[in-house]
C-alpha positions in Angstrom: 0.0 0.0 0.0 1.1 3.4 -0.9 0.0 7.1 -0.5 0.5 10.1 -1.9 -0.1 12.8 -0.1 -0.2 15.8 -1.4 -2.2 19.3 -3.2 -1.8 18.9 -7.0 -4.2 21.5 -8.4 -3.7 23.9 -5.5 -1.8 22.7 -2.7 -5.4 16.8 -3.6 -5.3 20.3 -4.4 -5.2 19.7 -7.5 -8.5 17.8 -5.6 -10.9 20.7 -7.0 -12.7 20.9 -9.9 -15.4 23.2 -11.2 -18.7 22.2 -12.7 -19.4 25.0 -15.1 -18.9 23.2 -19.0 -19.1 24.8 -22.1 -22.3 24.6 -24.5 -22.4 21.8 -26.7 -21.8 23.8 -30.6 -25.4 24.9 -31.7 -26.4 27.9 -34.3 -27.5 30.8 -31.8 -28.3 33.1 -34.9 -29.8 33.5 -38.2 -27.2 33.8 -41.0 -29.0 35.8 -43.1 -28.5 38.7 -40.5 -24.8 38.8 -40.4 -24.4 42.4 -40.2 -20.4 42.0 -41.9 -17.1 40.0 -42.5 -13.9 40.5 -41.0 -11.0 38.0 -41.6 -9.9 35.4 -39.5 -6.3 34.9 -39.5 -4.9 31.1 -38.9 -7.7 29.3 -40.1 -7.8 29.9 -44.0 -6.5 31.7 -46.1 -9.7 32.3 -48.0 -11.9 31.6 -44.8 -13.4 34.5 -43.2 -15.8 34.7 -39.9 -18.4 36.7 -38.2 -20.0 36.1 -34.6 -23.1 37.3 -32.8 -21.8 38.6 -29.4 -24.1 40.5 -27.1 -24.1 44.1 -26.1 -24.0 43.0 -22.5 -20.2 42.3 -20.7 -19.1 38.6 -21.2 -17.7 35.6 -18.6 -14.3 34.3 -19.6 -16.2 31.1 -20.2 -18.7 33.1 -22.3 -16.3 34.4 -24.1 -15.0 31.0 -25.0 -18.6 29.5 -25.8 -18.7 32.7 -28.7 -14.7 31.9 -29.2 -14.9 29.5 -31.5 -18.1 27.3 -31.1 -20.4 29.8 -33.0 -18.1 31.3 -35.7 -19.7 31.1 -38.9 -17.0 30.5 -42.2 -17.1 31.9 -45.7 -15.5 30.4 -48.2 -14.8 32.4 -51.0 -17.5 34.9 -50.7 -19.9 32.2 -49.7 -22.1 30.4 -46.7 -20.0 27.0 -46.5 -22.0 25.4 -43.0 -20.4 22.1 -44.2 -16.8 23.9 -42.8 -19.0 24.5 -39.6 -16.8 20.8 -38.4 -15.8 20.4 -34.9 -11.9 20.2 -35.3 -12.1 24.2 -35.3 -14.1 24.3 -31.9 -12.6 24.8 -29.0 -12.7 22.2 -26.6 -14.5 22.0 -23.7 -13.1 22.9 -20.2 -13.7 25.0 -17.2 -12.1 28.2 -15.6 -9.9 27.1 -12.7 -9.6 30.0 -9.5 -5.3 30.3 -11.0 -6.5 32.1 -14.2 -5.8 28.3 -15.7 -8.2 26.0 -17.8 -9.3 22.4 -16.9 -10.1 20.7 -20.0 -13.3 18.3 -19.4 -12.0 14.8 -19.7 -15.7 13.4 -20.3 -15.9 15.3 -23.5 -12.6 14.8 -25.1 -13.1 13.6 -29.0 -12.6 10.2 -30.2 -10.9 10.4 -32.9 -7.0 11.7 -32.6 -6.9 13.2 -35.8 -9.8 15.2 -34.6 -8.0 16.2 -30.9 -5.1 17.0 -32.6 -6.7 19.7 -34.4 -9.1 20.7 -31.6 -5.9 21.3 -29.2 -3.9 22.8 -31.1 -7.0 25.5 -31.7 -7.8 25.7 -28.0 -3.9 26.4 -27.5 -3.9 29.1 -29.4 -7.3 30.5 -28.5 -6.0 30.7 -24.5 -3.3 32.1 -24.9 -5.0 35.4 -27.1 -6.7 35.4 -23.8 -4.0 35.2 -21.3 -4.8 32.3 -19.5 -2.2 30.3 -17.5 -1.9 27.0 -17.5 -3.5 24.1 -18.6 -4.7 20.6 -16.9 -5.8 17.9 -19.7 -6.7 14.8 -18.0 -6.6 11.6 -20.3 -8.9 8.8 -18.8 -6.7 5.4 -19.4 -10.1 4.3 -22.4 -8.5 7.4 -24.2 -4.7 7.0 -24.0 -3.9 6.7 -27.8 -4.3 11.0 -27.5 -1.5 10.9 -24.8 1.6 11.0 -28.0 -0.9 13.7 -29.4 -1.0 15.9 -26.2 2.9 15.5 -25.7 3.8 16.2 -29.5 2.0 19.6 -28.8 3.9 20.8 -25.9 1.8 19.2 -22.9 4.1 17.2 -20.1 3.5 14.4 -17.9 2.5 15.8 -14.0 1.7 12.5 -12.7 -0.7 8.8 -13.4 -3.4 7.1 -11.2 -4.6 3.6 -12.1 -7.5 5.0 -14.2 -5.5 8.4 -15.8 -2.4 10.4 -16.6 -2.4 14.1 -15.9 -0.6 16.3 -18.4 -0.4 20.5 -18.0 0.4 23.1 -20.3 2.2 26.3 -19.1 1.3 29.1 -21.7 2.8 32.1 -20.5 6.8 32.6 -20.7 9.1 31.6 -18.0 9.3 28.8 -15.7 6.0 27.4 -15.0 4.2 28.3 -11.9 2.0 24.8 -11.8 1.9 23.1 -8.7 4.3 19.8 -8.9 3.0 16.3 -8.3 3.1 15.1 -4.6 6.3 15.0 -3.2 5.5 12.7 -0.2 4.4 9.4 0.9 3.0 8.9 4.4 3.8 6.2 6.8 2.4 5.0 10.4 3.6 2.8 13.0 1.0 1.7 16.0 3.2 0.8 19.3 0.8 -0.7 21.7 1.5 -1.9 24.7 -0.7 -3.6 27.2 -1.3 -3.8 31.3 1.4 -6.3 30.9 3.6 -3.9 29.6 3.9 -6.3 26.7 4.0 -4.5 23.0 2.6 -5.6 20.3 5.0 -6.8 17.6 5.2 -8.6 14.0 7.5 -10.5 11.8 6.7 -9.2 8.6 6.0 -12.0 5.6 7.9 -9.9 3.1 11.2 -8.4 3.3 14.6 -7.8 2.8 17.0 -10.3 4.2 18.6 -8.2 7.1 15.3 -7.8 8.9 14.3 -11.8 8.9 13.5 -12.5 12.0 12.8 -9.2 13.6 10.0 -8.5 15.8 8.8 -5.3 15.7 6.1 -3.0 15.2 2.6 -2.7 12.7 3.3 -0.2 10.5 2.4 0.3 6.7 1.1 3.3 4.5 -1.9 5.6 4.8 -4.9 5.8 2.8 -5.9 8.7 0.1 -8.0 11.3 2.4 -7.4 9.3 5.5 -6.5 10.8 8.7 -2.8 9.7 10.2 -4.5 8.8 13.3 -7.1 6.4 11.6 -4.5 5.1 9.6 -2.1 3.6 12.9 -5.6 2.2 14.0 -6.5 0.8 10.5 -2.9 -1.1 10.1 -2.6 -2.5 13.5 -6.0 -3.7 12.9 -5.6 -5.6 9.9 -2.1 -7.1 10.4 -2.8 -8.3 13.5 -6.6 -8.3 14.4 -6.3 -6.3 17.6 -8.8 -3.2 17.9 -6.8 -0.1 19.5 -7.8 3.7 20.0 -5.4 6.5 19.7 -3.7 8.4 22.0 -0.2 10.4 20.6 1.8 10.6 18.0 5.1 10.5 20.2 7.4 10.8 17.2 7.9 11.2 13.4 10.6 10.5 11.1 11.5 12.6 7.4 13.9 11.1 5.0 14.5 12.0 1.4 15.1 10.3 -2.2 13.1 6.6 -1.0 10.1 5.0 -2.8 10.5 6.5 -6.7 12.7 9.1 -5.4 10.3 11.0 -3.3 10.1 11.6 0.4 8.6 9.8 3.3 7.0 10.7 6.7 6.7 8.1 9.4 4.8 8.9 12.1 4.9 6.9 15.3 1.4 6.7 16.9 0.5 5.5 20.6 -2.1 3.5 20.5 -4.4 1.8 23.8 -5.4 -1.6 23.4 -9.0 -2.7 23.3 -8.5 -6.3 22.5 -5.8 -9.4 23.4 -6.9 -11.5 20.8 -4.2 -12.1 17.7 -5.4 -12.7 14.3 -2.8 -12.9 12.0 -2.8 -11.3 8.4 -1.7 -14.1 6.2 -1.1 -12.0 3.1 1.8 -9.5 4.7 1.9 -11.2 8.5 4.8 -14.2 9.6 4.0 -13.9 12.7 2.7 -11.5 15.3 2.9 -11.7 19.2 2.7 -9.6 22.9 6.1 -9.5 23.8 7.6 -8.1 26.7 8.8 -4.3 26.7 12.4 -5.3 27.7 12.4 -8.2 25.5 11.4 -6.5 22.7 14.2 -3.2 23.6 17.2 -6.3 24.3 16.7 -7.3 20.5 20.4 -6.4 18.9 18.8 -4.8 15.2 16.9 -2.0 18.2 19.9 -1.9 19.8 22.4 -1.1 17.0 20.1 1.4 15.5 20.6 4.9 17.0 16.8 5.8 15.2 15.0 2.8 16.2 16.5 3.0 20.2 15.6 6.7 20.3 12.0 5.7 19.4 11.9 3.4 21.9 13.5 5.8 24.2 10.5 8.1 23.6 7.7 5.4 23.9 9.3 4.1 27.3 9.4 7.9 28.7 5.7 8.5 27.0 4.6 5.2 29.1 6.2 6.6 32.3 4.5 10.2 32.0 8.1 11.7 31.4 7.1 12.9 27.7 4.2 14.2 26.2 2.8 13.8 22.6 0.7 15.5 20.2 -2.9 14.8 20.2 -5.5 15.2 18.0 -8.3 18.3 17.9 -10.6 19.3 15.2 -10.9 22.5 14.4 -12.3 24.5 11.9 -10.4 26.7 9.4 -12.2 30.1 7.4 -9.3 29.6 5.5 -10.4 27.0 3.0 -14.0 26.2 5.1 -13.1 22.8 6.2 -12.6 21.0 9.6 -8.8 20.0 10.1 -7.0 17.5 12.8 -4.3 19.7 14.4 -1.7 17.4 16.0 -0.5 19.8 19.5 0.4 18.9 22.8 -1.9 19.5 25.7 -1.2 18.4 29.2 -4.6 18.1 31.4 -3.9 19.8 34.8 
């Protein structure tokens, strides 16, 4: 399991998108009333246009919608509506809060011939009206328009199972687009009983240094879950036992690991509910309740300056000489959301 945490359209985020899509192309005038011609450059030599815009003041998506959806071509002095095709239209997208556009992935064209011509059009068209950058989101059903996209300028930002996300910086200089998430977040549940056993595991697999080791459930978080829930989640399923949360006592930062990106590992206190073991037989040798002392004496703990500091902490947590960081929600004006702030808070 693996997680990526991080904002990709703002600082997940990326995670916004915004509902308001462009008009599907439609006539919206009579062409008998064309009041005039005026040239439009790029498209034909011998093509000309007109447009029906409003008196009123336009969106920047109704400006799009009149961009290039309801031009109306002439071809050598004539009405041609068969040059009315759609690889002249604009494609169809939404404003982002950045001054950027998010291309709709659900109304992409089939046909790469067609995209092609339809991208390179939009390119051009949002850039005459200054916008930033670009996000084009290519559902996996569509990836034969992913060589298209790149041949025009568009670069990889990052793949989930079902997509690859490519952006487009239009303005010059270095691009201001957020990068793809830089982390990957870990937990670690130390539980320890009335016993003053901890919980431990022999992990099924791993690399040949760390046979035979006992130590504790960790493992990676899920997309959009909480670090806390996450300790509970993995002690949980490796090892059956139900715990609830206390601290995190600790967390760990290290650089250029899993696809060269960061991780955090955060090591979370957790209080037993349960005594029962039940053993995950997919990543799970073995797991026990094994003496505190027992579990410190082993020599890989004992060698390790990082693992025996841990331990260090968690034995002086245990005997109320050290105080973690707990969890409170709280909400923020600044985005409108409620947020888990990790802080320490010592009851009188």
């Amino acid at each position: 399991m693996e997680c990526s945490c991080s904002s990709l359209l703002s600082s997940n985020s990326m995670e916004t998108i915004y509902s308001t899509q462009f008009s599907s192309f439609k006539p919206l005038f009579d062409l008998k009333s064309i009041p005039k011609l005026t040239s439009f450059k790029g498209i034909s030599a011998k093509a000309s246009y007109d447009t029906c815009v409003p008196k009123k003041g336009l969106s920047s998506i109704d400006e799009q919608k009149l961009g290039a959806a309801d031009l109306v071509y002439h071809v050598n002095g004539k009405i041609n509506p068969s040059y009315l095709t759609r690889d002249l239209r604009i494609l169809d997208g939404f404003d982002d809060e950045y001054g950027g556009v998010i291309v709709d992935s659900e109304r992409l064209p089939a046909n790469p011939n067609v995209f092609a011509s339809m991208l390179r059009f939009s390119v051009s068209h949002w850039k005459a009206k200054e916008k930033k950058g670009i996000w084009l989101k290519l559902p996996v059903e569509k990836s034969d328009l992913v060589p298209v996209a790149v041949k025009q300028g568009f670069e990889y930002h990052h793949a989930e199972k079902g997509y690859v996300m490519l952006t487009y910086w239009l303005p010059e200089g270095p691009s201001m687009l957020p990068a793809n998430a830089s982390h990957q977040v870990g937990v670690g549940g130390f539980v320890v009983n009335d016993k003053n056993e901890v919980l431990v595991v022999q992990e099924k697999h791993c690399a040949p240094s760390f046979v035979g080791l006992w130590k504790i459930p960790t493992g990676f978080i899920d997309e959009s879950e909480e670090i806390y829930a996450g300790a509970v989640r993995e002690v949980k399923e490796e090892t059956g036992i139900d715990t609830e949360f206390l601290e995190v006592v600790a967390f760990r930062h290290v650089h250029n690991v899993a696809f060269e990106k960061s991780d955090l590992f955060f090591i979370c206190m957790l209080k037993p509910l349960s005594t029962r073991i039940i053993v995950d037989v997919h990543e799970i040798q073995a797991a026990k309740w094994m003496p505190l002392i027992e579990f410190v004496e082993q020599p890989f703990i004992q060698q390790d300056s990082m693992f025996k500091k841990v331990i260090d902490i968690c034995k002086a947590r245990l005997g109320g000489c050290y105080c973690g960081l707990s969890v409170h929600q709280l909400a923020s004006r600044f985005d409108g959301k409620i947020s888990t702030l990790y802080y320490n808070c010592i009851d009188n």
